[in-house]
C-alpha positions, 0 to 999 in steps of 0.5 A, spaced: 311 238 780 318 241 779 323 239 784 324 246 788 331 242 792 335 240 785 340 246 784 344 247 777 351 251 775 350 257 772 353 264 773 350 270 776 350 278 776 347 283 780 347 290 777 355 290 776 357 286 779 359 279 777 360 274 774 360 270 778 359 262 779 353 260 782 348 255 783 341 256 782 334 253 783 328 254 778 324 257 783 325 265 784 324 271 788 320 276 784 322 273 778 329 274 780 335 268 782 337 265 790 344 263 787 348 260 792 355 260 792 361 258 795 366 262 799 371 263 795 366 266 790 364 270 796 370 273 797 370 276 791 363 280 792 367 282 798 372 286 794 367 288 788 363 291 793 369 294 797 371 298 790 362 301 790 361 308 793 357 307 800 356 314 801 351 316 796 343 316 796 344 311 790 350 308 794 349 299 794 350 295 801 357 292 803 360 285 803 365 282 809 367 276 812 367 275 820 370 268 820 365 264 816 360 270 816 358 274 810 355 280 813 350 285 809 351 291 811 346 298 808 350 303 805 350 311 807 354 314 813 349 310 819 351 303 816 347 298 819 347 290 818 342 287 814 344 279 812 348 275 817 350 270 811 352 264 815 354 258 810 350 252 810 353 245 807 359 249 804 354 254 800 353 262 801 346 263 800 348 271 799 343 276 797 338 271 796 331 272 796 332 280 795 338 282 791 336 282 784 340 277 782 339 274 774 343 269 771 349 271 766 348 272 759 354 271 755 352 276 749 347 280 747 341 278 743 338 284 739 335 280 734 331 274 739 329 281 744 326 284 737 323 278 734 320 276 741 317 282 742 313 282 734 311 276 736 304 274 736 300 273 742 303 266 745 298 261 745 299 255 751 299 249 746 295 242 747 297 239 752 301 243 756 308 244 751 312 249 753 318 253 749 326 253 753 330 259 750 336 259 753 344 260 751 349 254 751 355 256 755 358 249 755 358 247 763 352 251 764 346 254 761 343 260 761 335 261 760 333 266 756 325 265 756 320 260 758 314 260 753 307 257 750 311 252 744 308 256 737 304 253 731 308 251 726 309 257 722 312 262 728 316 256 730 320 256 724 321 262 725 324 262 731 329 256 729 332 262 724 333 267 729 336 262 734 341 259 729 343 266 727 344 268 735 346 261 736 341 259 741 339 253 743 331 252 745 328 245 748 321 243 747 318 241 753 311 238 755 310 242 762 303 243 766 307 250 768 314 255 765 316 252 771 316 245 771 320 246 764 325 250 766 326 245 771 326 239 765 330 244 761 336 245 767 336 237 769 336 235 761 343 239 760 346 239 765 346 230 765 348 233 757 355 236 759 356 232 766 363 231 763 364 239 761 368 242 766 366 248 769 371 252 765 372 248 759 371 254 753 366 250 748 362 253 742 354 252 743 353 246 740 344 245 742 340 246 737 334 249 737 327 246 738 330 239 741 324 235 744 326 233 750 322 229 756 318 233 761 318 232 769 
């Protein structure tokens, strides 16, 4: 079973905003990320939502900070309170569990999008073997995919069309896309403990490394 309680950097957006610095877990909410993050970065959100349109139908929520609270409040002209984010351990957990929050992709990933789309029906492998998709970003990763690891032929295609988007991709044994990704976080994360956050690094994760499970 994936350990629910270890978080991971990354960086996240929602809609237009971010990104932003964050730390996630492998567990999600409608598919969606609950990051955390710290107050810094919360004041940031502060500003960027500040410079939306409230006052529209499709208007977005508003953040503030009232001392260490981070207040959510519904846009539109009667502006009601929605989240009262308070910090714990030096961690906002803001929007968590229903904006949709998604994790950065550095750049786009037209030829991975198509090829994943014209693939064969994916198939669970014996044994539980699960393909990790992700962008190397250095001190952090993004996951683009979990999947069923592929037979022989669909796997060399995959390694071609990662090289040419220089992704990385791990190779998994998993009994659920869950405890992968969770594998995945914890493998490169130990691989760049010593990169700093903003250290500015090319990808150098290869693609289909085989790597321990949970």
């Amino acid at each position: 079973m994936y350990d629910t309680d270890q978080w991971f950097a990354t960086h996240v957006v929602c809609d237009e905003l971010g990104p932003y610095p964050a730390e996630v877990r492998t567990m999600r909410w409608n598919g969606f990320l609950r990051p955390r993050f710290r107050r810094d970065v919360v004041e940031r959100i502060v500003a960027d939502t500040a410079n939306r349109d409230t006052t529209t139908p499709d208007g977005y929520p508003t953040v503030s900070l009232a001392g260490d609270t981070a207040e959510v409040r519904t846009f539109g002209a009667a502006s009601e309170l929605e989240e009262a984010c308070r910090p714990e351990g030096g961690w906002y957990h803001l929007g968590a569990g229903y904006w949709p929050w998604e994790e950065h992709i550095t750049q786009e990933t037209y030829i991975y999008a198509a090829w994943r789309q014209g693939a064969r029906p994916l198939r669970a492998a014996p044994g539980g073997t699960w393909t990790v998709v992700f962008q190397d970003n250095g001190h952090w990763m993004a996951v683009l995919d979990v999947f069923p690891a592929q037979q022989r032929l669909d796997q060399q295609e995959l390694v071609a069309v990662l090289f040419t988007e220089a992704l990385g991709s791990y190779v998994v044994p998993a009994d659920t896309p869950q405890d992968a990704e969770e594998a995945a976080r914890r493998h490169f994360a130990a691989e760049r403990a010593d990169v700093l956050p903003d250290a500015v690094t090319r990808p150098h994760a290869w693609p289909s490394v085989r790597i321990a499970g949970l």
